[in-house]
DOTI-39564 format. One record per residue (C-alpha): x, z, y. Coordinates in steps of 0.1 Angstrom, whole numbers, plus 5000, padded with zeros to 4 digits. Layout:
REM residues N
XZY ...
END
This chain:
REM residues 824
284734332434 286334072456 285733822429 282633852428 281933842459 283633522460 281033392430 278333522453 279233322481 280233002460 276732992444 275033072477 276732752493 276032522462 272732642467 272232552504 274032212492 271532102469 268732222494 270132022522 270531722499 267431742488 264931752518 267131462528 266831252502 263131322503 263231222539 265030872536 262930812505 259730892524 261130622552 261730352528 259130422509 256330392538 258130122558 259329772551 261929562572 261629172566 263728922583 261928702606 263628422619 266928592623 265128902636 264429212617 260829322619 259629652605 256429712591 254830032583 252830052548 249930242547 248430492528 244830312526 246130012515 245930132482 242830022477 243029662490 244429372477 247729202495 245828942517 243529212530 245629492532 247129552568 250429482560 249629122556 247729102586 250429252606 253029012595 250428722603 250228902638 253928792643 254428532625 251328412649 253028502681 256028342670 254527992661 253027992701 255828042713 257327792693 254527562704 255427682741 258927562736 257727172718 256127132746 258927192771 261326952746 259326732726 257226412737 255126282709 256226552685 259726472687 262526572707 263226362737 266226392758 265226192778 262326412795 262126492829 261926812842 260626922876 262627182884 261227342912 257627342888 259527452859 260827752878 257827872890 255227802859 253828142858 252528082899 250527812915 253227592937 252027462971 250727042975 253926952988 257427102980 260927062973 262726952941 264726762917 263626572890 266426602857 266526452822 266126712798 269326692778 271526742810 269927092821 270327192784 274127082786 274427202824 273027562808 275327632781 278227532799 277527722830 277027732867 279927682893 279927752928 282427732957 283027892987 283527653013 283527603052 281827463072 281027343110 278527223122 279226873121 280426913089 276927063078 275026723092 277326533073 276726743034 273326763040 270626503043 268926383076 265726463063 264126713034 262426493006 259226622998 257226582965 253026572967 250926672934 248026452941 245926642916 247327002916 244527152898 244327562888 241027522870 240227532832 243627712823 245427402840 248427502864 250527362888 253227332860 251127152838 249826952870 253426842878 253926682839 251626442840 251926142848 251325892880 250326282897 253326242922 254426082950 257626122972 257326163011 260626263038 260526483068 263126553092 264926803100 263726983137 267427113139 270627073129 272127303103 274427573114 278227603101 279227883083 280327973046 278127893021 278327852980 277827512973 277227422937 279227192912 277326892903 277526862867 275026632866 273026432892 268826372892 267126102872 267825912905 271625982908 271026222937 272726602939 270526822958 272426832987 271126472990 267426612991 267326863021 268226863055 268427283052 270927583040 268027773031 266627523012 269927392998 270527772981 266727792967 266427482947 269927542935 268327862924 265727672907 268027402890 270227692873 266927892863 265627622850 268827492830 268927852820 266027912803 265927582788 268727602773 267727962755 264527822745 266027542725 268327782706 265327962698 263227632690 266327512669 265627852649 262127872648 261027472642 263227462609 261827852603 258227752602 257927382585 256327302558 258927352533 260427682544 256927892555 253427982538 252227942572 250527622582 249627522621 247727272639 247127322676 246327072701 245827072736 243826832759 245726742794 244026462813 242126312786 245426282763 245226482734 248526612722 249226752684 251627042675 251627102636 254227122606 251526962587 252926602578 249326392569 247726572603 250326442628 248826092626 245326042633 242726302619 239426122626 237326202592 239526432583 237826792585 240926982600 239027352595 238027302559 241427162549 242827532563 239727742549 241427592516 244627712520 243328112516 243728292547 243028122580 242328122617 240527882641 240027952678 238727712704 238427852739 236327612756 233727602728 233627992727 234627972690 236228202668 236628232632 238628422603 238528592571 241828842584 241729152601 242928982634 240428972663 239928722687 240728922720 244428962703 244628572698 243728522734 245928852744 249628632723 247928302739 247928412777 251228532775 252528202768 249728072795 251427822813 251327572779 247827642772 245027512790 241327642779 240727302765 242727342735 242227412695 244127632672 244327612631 246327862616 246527892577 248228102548 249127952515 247728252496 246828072467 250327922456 253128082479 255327782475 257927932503 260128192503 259328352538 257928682556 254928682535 256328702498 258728952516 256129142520 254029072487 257029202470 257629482491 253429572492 253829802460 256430062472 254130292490 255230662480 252630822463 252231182467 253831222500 251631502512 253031732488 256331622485 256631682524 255532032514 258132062489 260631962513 259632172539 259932442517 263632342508 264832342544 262932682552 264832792523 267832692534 267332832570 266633192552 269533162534 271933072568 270733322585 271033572556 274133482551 275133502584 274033872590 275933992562 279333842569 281134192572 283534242606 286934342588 288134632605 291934562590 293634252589 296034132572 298734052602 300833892574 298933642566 298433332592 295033272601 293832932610 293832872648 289832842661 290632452671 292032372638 288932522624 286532312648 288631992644 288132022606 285032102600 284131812628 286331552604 284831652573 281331582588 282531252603 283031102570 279831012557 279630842595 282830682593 282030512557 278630362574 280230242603 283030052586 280229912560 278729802595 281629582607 283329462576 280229282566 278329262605 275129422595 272929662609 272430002602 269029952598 269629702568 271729962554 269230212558 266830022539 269129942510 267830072474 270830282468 271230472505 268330772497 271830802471 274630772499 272431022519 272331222491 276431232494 276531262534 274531532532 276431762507 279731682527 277831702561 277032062551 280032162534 282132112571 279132242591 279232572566 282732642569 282632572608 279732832611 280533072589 284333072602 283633102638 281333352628 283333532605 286133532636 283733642661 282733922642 286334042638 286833962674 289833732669 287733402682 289633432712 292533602703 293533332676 292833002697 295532782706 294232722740 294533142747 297733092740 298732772762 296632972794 298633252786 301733092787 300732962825 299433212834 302633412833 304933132845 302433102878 302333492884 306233532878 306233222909 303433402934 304133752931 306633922953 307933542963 308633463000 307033193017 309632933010 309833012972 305732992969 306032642989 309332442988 310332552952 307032402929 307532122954 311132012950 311132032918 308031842914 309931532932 313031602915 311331622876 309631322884 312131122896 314431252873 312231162840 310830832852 314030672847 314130812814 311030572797 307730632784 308631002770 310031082804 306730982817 305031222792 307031522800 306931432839 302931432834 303331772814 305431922846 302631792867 300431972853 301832322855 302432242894 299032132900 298332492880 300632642905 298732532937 295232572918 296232932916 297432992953 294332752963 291932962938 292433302957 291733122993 288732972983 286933292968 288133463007 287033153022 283533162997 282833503012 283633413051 281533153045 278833403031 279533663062 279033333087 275533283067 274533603078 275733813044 277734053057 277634313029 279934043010 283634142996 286533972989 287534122954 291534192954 291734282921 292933952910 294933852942 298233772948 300833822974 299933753011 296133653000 295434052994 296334113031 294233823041 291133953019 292134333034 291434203068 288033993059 286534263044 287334493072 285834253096 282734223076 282734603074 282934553114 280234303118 277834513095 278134813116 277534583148 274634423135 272534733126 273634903158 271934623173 269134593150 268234963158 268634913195 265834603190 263534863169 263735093195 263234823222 260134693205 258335073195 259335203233 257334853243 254334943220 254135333231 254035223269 251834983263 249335223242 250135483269 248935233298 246135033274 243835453271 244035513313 243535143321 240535083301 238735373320 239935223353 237934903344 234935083329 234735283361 235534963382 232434783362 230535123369 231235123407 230234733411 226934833395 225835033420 224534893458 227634903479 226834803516 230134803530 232134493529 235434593529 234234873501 233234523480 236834393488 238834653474 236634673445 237134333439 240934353439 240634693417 238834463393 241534173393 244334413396 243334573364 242334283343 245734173352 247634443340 245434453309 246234113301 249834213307 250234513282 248534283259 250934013262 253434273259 252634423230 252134023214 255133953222 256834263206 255034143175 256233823169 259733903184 259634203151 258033953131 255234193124 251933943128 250333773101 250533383096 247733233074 248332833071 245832563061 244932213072 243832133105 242231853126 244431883153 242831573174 239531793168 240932103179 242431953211 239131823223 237232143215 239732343233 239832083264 236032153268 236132503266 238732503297 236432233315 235832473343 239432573347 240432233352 237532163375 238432473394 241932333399 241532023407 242631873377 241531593354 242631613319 243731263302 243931293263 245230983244 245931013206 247030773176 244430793153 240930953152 241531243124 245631373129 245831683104 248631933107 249432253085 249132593110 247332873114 244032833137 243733133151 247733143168 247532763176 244732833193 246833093210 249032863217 247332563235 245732873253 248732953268 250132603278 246532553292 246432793313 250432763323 248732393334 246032563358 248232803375 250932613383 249832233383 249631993415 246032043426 244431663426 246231493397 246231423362 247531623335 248331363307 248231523267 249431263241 249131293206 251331083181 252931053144 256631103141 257930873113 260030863089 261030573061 257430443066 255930793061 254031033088 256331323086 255331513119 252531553146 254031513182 251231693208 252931653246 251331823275 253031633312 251731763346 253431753382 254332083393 252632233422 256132423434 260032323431 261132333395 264832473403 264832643369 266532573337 264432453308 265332713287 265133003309 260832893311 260433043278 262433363282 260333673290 258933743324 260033413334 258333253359 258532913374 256733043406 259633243417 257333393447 254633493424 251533413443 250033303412 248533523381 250833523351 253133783336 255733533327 254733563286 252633303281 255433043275 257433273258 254533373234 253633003225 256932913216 257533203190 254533133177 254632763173 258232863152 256533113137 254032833119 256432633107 256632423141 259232293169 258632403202 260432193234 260332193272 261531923296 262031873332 262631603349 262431693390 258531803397 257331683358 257131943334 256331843292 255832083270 256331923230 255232083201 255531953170 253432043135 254331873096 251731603091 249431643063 248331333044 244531333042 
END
């Protein structure tokens, strides 16, 4: 029976083998098969091949017009670079280079500015050898003496941006320039600066230093000179490359573009009979004739082809390389189609045109039904691995690292093989990939791929269904091992053992195998280990006690230390934290039902008082009504009638303020205008103010300031500080409410809204205390209030989501709130 269920299991793997290999191999073949790399110009390019080329022939398939599209962008670029390093089609040394204009050829430079002028062949020298600088000292005398009295200045006397000209451009041609000095107004400071090695000097044996009078522009057209050296230098490894790449001989691909600059007309082309003079010659036949061709000429608003390429991409590859292209220029790009004479991208692709995969469609469904076949039959096989309920204690059992570290190696080796492949002959992986016999090699990776992934599954699985994952890894077995040597040290040890033991021996171990060489050093580091285990384990237990002090400072004080794991003197310690939580849990609902109680006992009375009072001011209203002749009658009526609405307003300030304190009112937030809101609620206490003697003064940053709060308690709010204003304020003067953002990194993060007035009475009262209940700043109380107000507007300024803030300073009070800002 055992046998054959070995069989099974064999012929099930070689099964899930050949499955894996082949959807694989289907994969990489479908790759190579609808994808081609080619090597252009030292650069691999991949194309895709498509399905509906088919149908077409080579030259109009898109293959071939993609590989034109590059080989396109390529040549103007290369035509970029001649014109940085050639001068009549040739390279010239000798060139000078503006440095400053070089620099910045993608922006428009100002009339006058500061360079240096260098032959070409010493930036490209100064670039691949490098830039040096030094760090040097200097005073300020010394800095009068390095740099030059006055700046020199260079003036483009045409510096034209018009017709796809530039100040680049501008600053090549010739007899455009003309030198002028300034002095300097002041005399450069000392200090350290970096001062540049002068490899070479300017086409007029000057260093820069010898051109301005300034540290600032000392550093900036150093900056220029090594940019400029820089990429100069990388362009002409490039144009080394791609000049030899696309002449005659070596490409299908045939250009002749020139450009018009001042009247001159200069010629880029690897056609040998069109570098001399063309007159007679017609240029756009002679490339119709080659097969496949390509004329643009901006400034005539001409465009013609027989590719698939479109004039907007043209003028998309031409712009990027717009600072060597003026609109007055003409462009002739041909294909050899008929003969092919060169070897290059093209026949790359001729040759490569033909290996579209045919019948992908349903070989992708074949495949897909391969690897759904081999997902039914892991998982399968997975659910019926039996759990072993005896096992063989005899027989040693593979630890579960040594099955991990297997299995990983086995599946290494296919990756291995590729990456040595890669570095003993310095290819890429994508080359590789593309090679005729690697759908084979990935045939082979995949069967031993899957072999170590199958044995590292089903073993762990296998192990965890007989519950011995655990029980036979090595690592079990190395915690158990320190686990017991740390216990046998903390439990029942006194303090010294617990702290001077672990830590003389660490010194003495260490010192001790140091001296011993490299495989002292080893075990030393081993020894350290098992100390710092040591002190993780004493350190361990006092952070989980100091985890849940921290938890009971937060406010959790249902939180436990668990002891079960402690050791030694960290049980007491837990012992005591938990009974201290225990403590603080009892204290804080004690107090929490004292509050309850407090808050309901405020409520009843003030129901209680609300039922008799409101028939006190109905009757009040009743005896007003009628026709009272006696004055002093009318008098006590009167103060009945204020006496009342007083004490109404009272219980309803009490019974608001036992809300909020319980947290029993409802907040609704949205966006409001708060400037709008300000004004609207200054109008509606017009009279007040008029009443008191007071003239309100609102000033605010901007004309719309929007804040997120709920309308209906804000308005409670600046209600309350309103009316605090009229009770209490100096009769005749202003009362001052600003309004302005509170920023942060550039952004509006809050709304500040101040209210400042001068107190009518002595402010010999603390800040703080103004906002506690029944607090008055009128200590005689001649004035109406119940000493709420302030109280209520704070908590419900927190209770939005705001910041509430009083401050005195002598007779000025200021109340500050402050609101999150919303963006509008």
């Amino acid at each position: 029976m055992r046998k054959k269920s070995f069989k099974h299991s064999a012929v099930m793997r070689l099964i899930q083998h050949i499955m894996a290999a082949f959807a694989v191999f289907i994969i990489i073949y479908s790759v190579v098969g609808t994808s081609v790399v080619i090597n252009s110009a030292g650069k691999d390019v991949s194309y895709n091949l498509y399905e509906s080329d088919k149908s077409r022939t080579y030259e109009e398939s898109y293959l071939f017009n993609n590989i034109l599209g590059n080989n396109m962008s390529n040549v103007f670029r290369l035509v970029a670079e001649r014109t940085q390093l050639e001068t009549n089609g040739q390279y010239n040394g000798k060139k000078v280079i503006d440095v400053t204009a070089y620099a910045s050829k993608g922006s428009v430079l100002p009339g006058d500015y500061i360079t240096a002028n260098y032959y070409l062949a010493d930036l490209l020298n100064w670039g691949k050898s490098g830039f040096e600088y030094k760090p040097l000292k200097f005073t300020d005398e010394d800095s009068a003496k390095f740099l030059n009295p006055a700046t020199t200045y260079t003036h483009l006397k045409n510096n034209v941006v018009s017709g796809g000209m530039n100040s680049y451009l501008s600053s090549q041609l010739d007899d455009n320039s003309f030198l002028f000095t300034i002095s300097g107004n002041s005399a450069p400071e000392g200090g350290t600066y970096n001062i540049l090695t002068q490899r070479y000097k300017t086409i007029d044996g000057k260093n820069i230093e010898n051109i301005v009078s300034t540290w600032e522009d000392y550093n900036l057209l150093a900056s220029y000179v090594e940019e400029s050296a820089n990429n100069l230098a990388l362009n002409f490894s490039e144009y080394g490359k791609l000049i030899n790449y696309y002449s005659f001989q070596n490409s299908n691909l045939r250009y002749y573009i020139t450009r018009m600059i001042n009247g001159k007309t200069e010629v880029y082309t690897n056609v040998d009979e069109l570098k001399s003079e063309t007159v007679g010659v017609d240029v756009l036949e002679k490339f119709k004739n080659y097969g496949r061709y390509i004329y643009y000429c901006p400034y005539e608003f001409l465009y013609e082809t027989n590719t698939l390429i479109n004039e907007n991409t043209v003028r998309s590859v031409i712009n990027t390389y717009g600072y060597a292209y003026p609109d007055q220029i003409k462009v002739y790009i041909g294909i050899d189609t008929k003969e092919y004479p060169a070897s290059d991208d093209f026949t790359k692709g001729k040759a490569s045109f033909s290996k579209y995969m045919p019948y992908r469609g349903q070989i992708y469904v074949v495949c897909a039904l391969a690897i759904l076949s081999y997902l039914i039959i892991f998982t399968v096989y997975i659910v019926k691995i039996p759990a072993r309920e005896q096992l063989d204690l005899g027989k040693k059992r593979i630890p579960t690292e040594m099955l991990i570290l297997i299995g990983t190696l086995v599946m290494s080796i296919p990756f291995i093989i590729v990456y040595s492949v890669m570095s003993a002959w310095d290819i890429t992986f994508d080359r590789i990939f593309r090679h005729e016999l690697f759908p084979l090699y990935g045939v082979f990776s995949t069967v031993v791929i899957d072999i170590g992934l199958l044995a590292l599954v089903y073993g762990l699985v296998q192990k965890g269904k007989d519950r011995i994952l655990w029980e036979d890894s090595f690592l079990k077995k190395v915690i158990e091992i320190f686990r017991d040597m740390i216990l046998n040290t903390t439990d029942n040890a006194s303090v010294i053992i617990r702290t001077w033991i672990p830590y003389i021996v660490f010194i003495g171990l260490n010192v001790l195998l140091f001296h011993i060489g490299v495989l002292g050093i080893v075990i030393a580091a081993f020894f350290d280990v098992l100390v710092g285990l040591y002190l993780y384990r004493q350190n361990a237990d006092r952070q989980g006690i100091i985890h849940v002090i921290e938890n009971i400072k937060k406010g959790d004080v249902s939180a436990k230390v668990d002891i079960t794991d402690l050791h030694a003197d960290n049980v007491n310690l837990a012992e005591a934290v938990n009974s201290i939580g225990e403590g603080i849990k009892i204290a804080v609902n004690t107090s929490m039902k004292d509050e309850k109680l407090k808050a309901d006992l405020i409520t009843n009375v003030s129901h209680d008082i609300k039922t008799p009072l409101t028939s006190i001011i109905n009757y009040v209203d009743l005896i007003k009504r009628e026709n009272i002749d006696n004055k002093k009658v009318k008098e006590y009526v009167e103060v009945l009638e204020t006496k009342s609405q007083k004490l109404k307003q009272l219980t309803e300030d009490l019974v608001e303020a036992s809300k909020i304190s319980s947290g029993n009112i409802s907040i609704q937030l949205g966006n409001i205008d708060f400037v709008e809101f300000i004004n609207q609620t200054i109008g509606e206490f017009y009279e007040k103010f008029e009443t008191s003697s007071l003239t309100p003064i609102f000033k605010h940053e901007d004309q719309s300031m929007c804040i997120n709060a709920d309308a209906r308690h804000l308005w409670r709010v600046i209600e309350n500080l309103l009316n605090n204003v009229c009770k209490y304020a100096l009769s005749g003067t202003r009362v001052y409410m600003d309004m302005v953002y509170i920023t942060e990194n550039g952004k509006n993060k809050k709304v500040e809204f101040s209210i400042k007035n001068i107190s009518e009475s002595e402010l010999d009262i603390g800040a703080d205390e103004l906002t506690e209940r029944f607090i008055r700043g009128d200590e005689s109380r001649t004035t109406e209030g119940s000493g709420l107000g302030l109280s209520i507007a704070k908590n419900l300024t927190i209770a939005q989501g705001g910041e509430f803030d009083i401050r005195l300073d002598g007779d000025l009070f200021k109340v500050v709130i402050l609101f999150d800002c919303v963006e509008q």
